[in-house]
C-alpha positions in Angstrom: 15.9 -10.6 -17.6 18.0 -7.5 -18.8 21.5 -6.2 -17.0 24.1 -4.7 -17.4 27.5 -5.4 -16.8 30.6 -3.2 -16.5 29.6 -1.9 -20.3 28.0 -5.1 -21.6 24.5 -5.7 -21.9 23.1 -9.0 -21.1 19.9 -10.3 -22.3 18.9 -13.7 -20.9 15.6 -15.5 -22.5 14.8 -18.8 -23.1 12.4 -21.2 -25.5 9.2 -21.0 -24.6 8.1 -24.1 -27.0 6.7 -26.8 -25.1 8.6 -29.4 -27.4 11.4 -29.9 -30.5 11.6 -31.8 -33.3 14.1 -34.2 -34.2 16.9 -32.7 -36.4 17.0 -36.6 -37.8 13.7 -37.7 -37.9 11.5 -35.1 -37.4 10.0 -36.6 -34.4 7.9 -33.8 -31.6 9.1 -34.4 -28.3 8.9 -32.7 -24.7 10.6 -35.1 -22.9 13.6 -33.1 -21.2 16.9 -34.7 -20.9 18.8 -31.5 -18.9 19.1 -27.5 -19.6 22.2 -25.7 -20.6 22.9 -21.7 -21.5 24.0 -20.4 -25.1 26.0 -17.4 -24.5 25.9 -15.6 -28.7 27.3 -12.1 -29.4 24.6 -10.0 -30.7 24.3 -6.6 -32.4 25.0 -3.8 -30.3 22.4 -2.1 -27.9 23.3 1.9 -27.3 26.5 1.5 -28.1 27.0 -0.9 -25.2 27.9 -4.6 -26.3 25.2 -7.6 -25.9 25.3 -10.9 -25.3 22.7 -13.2 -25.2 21.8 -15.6 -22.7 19.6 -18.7 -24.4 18.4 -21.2 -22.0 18.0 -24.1 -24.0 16.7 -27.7 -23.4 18.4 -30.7 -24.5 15.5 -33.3 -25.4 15.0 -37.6 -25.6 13.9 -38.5 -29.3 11.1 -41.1 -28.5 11.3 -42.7 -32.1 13.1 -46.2 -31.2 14.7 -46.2 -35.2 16.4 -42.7 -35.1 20.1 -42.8 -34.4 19.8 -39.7 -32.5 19.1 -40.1 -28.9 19.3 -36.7 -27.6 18.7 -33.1 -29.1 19.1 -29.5 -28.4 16.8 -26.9 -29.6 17.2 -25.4 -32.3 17.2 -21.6 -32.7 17.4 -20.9 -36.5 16.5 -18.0 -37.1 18.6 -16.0 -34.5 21.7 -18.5 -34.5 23.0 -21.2 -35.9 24.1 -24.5 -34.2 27.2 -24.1 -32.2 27.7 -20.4 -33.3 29.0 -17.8 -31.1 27.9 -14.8 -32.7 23.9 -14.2 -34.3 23.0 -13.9 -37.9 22.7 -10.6 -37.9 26.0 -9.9 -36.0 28.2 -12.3 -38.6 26.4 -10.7 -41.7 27.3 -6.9 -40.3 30.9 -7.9 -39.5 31.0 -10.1 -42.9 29.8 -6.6 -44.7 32.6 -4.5 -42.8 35.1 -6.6 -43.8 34.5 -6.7 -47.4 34.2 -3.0 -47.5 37.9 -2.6 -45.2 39.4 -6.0 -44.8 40.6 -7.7 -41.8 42.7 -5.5 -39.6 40.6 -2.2 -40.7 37.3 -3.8 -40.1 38.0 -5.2 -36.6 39.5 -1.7 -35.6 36.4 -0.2 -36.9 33.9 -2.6 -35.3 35.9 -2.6 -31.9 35.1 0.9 -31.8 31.4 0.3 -33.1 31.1 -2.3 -29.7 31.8 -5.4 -31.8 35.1 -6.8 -31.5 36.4 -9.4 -33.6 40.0 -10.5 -34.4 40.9 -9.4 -38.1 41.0 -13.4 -39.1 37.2 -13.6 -38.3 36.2 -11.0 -40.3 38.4 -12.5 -42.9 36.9 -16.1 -42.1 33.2 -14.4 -42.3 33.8 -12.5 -45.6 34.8 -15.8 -47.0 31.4 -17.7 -45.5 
């Protein structure tokens, strides 16, 4: 589902996977424990700002010897584990700032429809 919202785009999807593995053990499961959203920063769309909506399922690991009882899914290759922003929206503001610094590059991408405080693109430069 795709709308828009007083300038921001929102994008909501979800996993279509019908299980996860264990980030421990390794272990396929289906079994669903509950649902929750992910709300990321993405790139933006049109000039208009986006943010993602990921419904994402947290799972039961059925292997009795993991530690691990429960697990989210795991979205690597758009966004890491308790990130607010994508991949491809840190790496953009991470190049920015090393080409204008901290306060420079989060005037420029405010105006580009990708705010950030100047500390973050500092914080991302260093990552």
């Amino acid at each position: 589902m795709i709308r828009l919202d007083s300038g921001v785009l929102h994008i909501r999807a979800e996993v279509r996977a019908r299980s996860g593995c264990c980030p421990d053990c390794g272990q396929r499961s289906s079994a669903v424990h509950s649902c929750s959203v992910r709300c990321p920063a993405d790139l933006p769309c049109l000039g208009r700002e986006v943010r993602l909506e990921l419904a994402v399922r947290r799972l039961y690991c059925r292997n009795p010897a993991c530690s691990r009882r429960t697990f989210v899914e795991r979205l690597p290759g758009l966004v890491a584990l308790r990130a607010r922003r994508t991949h491809r929206l840190a790496n953009a503001q991470g190049r920015v700032g090393v080409a204008l610094g901290g306060a420079a590059g989060a005037r420029l991408l405010g105006h580009l429809g990708m705010p950030v405080s100047g500390a973050t693109v500092l914080r991302l430069v260093r990552r």
